[in-house]
Each structure stands twice: as structure tokens, then as C-alpha cells.
C-alpha positions as CSV (number, residue, x, y, z in Angstrom):
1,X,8.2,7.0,3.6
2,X,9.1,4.2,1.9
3,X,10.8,4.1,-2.0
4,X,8.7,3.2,-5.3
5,X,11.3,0.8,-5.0
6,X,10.9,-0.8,-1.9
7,X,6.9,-0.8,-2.6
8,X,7.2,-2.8,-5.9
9,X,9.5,-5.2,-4.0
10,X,6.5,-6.5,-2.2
11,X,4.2,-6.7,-4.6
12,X,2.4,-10.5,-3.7
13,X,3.6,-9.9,-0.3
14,X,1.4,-10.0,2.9
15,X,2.2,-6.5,4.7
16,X,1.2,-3.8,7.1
17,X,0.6,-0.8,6.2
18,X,0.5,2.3,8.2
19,X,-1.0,5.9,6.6
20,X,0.5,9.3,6.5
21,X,-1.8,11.5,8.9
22,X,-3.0,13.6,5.7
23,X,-4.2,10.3,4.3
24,X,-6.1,9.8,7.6
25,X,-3.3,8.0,9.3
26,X,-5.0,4.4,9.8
27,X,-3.5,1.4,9.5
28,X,-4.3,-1.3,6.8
29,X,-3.5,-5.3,6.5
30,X,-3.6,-7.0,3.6
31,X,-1.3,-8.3,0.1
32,X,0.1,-6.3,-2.0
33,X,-1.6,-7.1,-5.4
34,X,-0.4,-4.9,-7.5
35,X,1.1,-1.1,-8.9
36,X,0.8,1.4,-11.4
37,X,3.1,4.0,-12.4
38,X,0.3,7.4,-12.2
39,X,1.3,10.8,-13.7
40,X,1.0,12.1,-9.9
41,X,3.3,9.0,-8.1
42,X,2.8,5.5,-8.1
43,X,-0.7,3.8,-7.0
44,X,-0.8,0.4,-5.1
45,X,-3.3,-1.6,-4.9
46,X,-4.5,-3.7,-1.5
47,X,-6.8,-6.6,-0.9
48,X,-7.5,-6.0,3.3
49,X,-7.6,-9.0,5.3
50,X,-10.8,-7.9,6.0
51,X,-12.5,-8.0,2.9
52,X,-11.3,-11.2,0.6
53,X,-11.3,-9.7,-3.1
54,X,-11.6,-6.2,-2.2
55,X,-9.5,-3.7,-3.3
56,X,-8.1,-0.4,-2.0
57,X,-5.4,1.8,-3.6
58,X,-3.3,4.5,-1.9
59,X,-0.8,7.1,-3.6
60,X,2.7,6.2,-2.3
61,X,3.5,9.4,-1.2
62,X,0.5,8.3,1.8
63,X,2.6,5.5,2.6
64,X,4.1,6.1,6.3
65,X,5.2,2.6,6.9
66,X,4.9,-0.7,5.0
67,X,6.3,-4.3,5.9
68,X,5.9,-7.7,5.6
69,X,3.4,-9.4,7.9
């Protein structure tokens, strides 16, 4: 799993992002458009490749993987 850290890092990044099997364990493409420091772990925030101006959020501690694309 990957550090608060190393998660902020990329923040305007284009990444690829791969699920923790309790968080369903799919895999995800998009940038990295932003973070918030939540009283239950940081949140970051996702626009897919395959929806333009979308937005999806996942708890860091469902991050498996996450990398630049």
C-alpha cells in the first residue's frame, strides 16, 4: 500500500491505480485531481480516462498499487 505521502506526490499526475480486493480489487486509470485529509485516512479523488470530468474517490487504505501512466 502506498504512503499518504507517496499519494499526494502525484496529485496532477496521470496514474494507474489498482484496488485492494476488499475495495473490489479493480483497476482504475485516470489523473490524480486532488486529496483530502478525512477523520478516517485520506480521500483521493480520480477523473477515469473513461469518463472526462467525472470523479471517483477511494480511501487510501484501498489503494493496492498506484503509478504514473
Amino acid at each position: 500500500m502506498p504512503t499518504v505521502e507517496e499519494i499526494q506526490a502525484l496529485e496532477g499526475a496521470d496514474v494507474a491505480v489498482q484496488l485492494t480486493p476488499s475495495a473490489g480489487g479493480h483497476a482504475v486509470e485516470g489523473r490524480v485531481v486532488g486529496t483530502l485529509d478525512a477523520a478516517d485516512g485520506l480521500v483521493v479523488f480520480i477523473e477515469p480516462v473513461s469518463e472526462p470530468g467525472g470523479r471517483l474517490s477511494y480511501n487510501y487504505q484501498h489503494i493496492a498499487t498506484i503509478a504514473r501512466r
